[in-house]
C-alpha positions as CSV (number, residue, x, y, z in Angstrom):
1,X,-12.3,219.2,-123.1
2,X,-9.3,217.9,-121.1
3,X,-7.5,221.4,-120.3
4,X,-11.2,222.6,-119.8
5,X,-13.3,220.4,-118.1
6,X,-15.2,223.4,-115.9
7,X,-15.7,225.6,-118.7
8,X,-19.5,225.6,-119.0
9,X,-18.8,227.9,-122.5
10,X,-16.7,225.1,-123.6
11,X,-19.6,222.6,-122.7
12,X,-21.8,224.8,-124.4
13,X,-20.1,225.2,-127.6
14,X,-19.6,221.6,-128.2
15,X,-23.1,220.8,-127.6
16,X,-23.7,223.4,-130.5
17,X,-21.5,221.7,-132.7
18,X,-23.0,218.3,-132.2
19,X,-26.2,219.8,-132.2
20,X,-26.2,221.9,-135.4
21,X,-28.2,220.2,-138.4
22,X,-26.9,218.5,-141.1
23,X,-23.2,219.2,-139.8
24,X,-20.5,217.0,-139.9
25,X,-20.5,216.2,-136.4
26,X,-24.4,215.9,-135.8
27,X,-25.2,213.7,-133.1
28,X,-28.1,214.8,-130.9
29,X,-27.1,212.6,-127.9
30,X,-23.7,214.1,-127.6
31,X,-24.7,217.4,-127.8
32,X,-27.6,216.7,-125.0
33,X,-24.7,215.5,-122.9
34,X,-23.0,218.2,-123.7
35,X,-25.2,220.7,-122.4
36,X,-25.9,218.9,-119.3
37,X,-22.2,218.7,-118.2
38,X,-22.5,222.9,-119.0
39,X,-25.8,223.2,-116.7
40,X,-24.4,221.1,-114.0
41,X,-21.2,223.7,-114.1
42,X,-24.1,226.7,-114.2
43,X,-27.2,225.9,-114.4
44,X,-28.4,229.2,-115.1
45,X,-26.3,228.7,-118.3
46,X,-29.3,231.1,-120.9
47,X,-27.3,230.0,-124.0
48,X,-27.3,226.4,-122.2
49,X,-30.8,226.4,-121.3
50,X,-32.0,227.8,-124.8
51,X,-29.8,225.4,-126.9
52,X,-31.2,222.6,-124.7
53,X,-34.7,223.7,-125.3
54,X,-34.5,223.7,-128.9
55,X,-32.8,220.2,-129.2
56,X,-35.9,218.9,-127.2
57,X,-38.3,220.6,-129.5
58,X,-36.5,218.5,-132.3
59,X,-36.5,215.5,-130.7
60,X,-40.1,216.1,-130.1
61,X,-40.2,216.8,-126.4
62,X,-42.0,219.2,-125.8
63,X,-42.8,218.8,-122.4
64,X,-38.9,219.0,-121.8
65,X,-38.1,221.8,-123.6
66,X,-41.0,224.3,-122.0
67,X,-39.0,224.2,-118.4
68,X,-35.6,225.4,-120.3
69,X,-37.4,227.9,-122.0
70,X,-39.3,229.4,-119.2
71,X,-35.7,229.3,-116.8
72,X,-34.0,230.9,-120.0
73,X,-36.7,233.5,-120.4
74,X,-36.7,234.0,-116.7
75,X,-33.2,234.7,-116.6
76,X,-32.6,236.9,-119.8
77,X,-36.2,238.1,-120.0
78,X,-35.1,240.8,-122.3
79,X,-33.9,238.4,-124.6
80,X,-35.8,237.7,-127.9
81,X,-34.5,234.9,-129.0
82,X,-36.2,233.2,-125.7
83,X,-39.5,235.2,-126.2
C-alpha cells in the first residue's frame, strides 16, 4: 500500500482479501480497517460500503451493517447484489 496509499480500490481489495473466509490471510479486523481507510478516501465507495456490510453481518452486527447497505443501495440502486 506504500506506492498507493490513496487508492480507495487498493483499500478495497485488501479488505477483501483479509475478509474472504477460510483464506489464508483471514483476519476480520484488518479487513474492517481496510475498508475504512477506502471509505475515508470515498465514502460512497458501493463495493466499500457492501463488503463492509457483509463483514458486520458476520460479526453479528447488524445494526452496523443496515446503514452500509442502505448508502450502498442508495447509490447503486440498480444493483442486485445490494437489493
Amino acid at each position: 500500500m506504500e506506492r498507493a496509499p490513496h487508492d480507495v480500490d487498493a483499500w478495497a481489495n485488501l479488505g477483501t482479501v483479509y475478509f474472504y473466509p477460510g483464506g489464508p490471510f483471514t483476519d476480520l479486523a484488518k479487513a474492517d480497517e481496510c475498508f475504512l481507510k477506502a471509505l475515508a478516501i470515498d465514502d460512497k465507495h458501493v463495493k466499500t460500503l457492501s463488503n463492509r456490510g457483509f463483514l458486520k453481518m458476520t460479526q453479528q452486527k447488524f445494526q452496523e451493517a443496515e446503514p452500509l447497505f442502505r448508502k450502498a443501495v442508495e447509490l447503486s440502486p440498480r444493483t442486485p447484489l445490494y437489493l
